[in-house]
KEKE-3310 file (N, C-alpha, C; in steps of 0.2 Angstrom, whole numbers, plus 5000, padded with zeros to 4 digits):
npx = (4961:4975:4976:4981:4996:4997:5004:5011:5018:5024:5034:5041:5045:5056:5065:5065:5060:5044:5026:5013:5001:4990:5000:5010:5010:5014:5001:4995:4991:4999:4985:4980:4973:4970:4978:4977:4964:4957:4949:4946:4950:4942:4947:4950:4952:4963:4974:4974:4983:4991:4977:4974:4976:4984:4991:5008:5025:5032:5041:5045:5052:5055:5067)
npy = (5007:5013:5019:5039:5040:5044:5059:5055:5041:5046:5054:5045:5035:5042:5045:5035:5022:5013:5016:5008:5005:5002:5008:5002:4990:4973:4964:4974:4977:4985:4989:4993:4982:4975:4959:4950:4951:4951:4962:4978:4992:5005:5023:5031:5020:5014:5023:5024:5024:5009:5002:4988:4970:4963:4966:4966:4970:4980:4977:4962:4951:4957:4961)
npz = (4938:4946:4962:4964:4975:4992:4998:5011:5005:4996:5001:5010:5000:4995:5009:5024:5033:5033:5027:5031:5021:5008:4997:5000:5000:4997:4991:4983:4968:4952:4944:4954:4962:4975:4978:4988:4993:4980:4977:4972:4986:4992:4990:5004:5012:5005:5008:5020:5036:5043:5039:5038:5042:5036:5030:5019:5017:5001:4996:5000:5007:5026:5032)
capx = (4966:4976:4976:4987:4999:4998:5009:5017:5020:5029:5042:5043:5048:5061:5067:5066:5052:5038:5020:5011:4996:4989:5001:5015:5011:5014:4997:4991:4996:4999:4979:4975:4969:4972:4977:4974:4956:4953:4947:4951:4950:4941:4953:4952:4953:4971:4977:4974:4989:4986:4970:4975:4981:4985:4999:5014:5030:5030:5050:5045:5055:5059:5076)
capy = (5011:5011:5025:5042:5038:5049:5062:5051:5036:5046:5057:5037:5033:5049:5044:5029:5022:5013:5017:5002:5009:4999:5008:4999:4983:4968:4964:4981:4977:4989:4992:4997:4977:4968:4952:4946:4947:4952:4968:4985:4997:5011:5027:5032:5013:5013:5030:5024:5019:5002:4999:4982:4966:4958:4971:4965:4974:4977:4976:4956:4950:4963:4959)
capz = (4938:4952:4964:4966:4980:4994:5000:5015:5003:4990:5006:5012:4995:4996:5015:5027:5037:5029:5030:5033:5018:5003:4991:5003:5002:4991:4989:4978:4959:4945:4943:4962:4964:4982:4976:4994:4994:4973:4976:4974:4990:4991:4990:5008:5014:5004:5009:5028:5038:5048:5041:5035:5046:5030:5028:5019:5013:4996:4997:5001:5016:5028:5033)
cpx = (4968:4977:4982:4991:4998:5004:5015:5020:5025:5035:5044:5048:5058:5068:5066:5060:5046:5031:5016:5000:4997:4995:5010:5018:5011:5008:4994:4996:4994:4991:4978:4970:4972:4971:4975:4965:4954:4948:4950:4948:4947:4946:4953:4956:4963:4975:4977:4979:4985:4981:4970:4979:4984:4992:5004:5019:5030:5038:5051:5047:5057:5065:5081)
cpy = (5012:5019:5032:5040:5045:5052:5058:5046:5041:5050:5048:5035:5036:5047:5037:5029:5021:5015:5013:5005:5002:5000:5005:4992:4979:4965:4969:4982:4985:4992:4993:4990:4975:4962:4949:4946:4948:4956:4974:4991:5004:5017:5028:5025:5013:5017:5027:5021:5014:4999:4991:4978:4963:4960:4968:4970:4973:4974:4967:4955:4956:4963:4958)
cpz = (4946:4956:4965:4972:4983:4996:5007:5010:4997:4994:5007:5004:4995:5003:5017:5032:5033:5031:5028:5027:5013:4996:4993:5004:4996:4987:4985:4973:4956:4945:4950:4965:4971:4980:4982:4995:4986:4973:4975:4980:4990:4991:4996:5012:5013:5005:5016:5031:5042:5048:5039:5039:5041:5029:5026:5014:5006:4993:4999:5008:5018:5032:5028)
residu = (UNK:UNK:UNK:UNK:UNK:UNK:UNK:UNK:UNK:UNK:UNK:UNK:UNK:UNK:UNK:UNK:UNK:UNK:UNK:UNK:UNK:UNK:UNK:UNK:UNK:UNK:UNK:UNK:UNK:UNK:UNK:UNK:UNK:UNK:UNK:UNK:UNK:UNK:UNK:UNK:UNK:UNK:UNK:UNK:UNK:UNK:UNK:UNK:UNK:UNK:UNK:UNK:UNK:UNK:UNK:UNK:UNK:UNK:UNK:UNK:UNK:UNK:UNK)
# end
């Protein structure tokens, strides 16, 4: 199961300005998986800004 979103990513959602977190990116499906490695993240790890160089938009291209 996929984790709660935190409170930046739900005002982001609200506003403008992404935060570069697990529940941001394209990589973190419906169940809380990172299809980029085929695991799932511990909650702090996906809550952490920037902890990830893998990072991609979940919006796709970003232009």
């Amino acid at each position: 199961m996929r984790h709660p979103e935190p409170e930046i990513v739900r005002l982001w959602r609200i506003m403008t300005g992404i935060p570069k977190c697990c529940h941001t990116c394209e990589h973190y499906d419906k169940d809380g998986v990172c299809t980029k490695f085929n695991a799932v993240p511990p909650r702090e790890f996906a809550e952490n800004l920037d902890a990830c160089k893998d990072w991609s938009s979940e919006d796709g291209i970003p232009f």
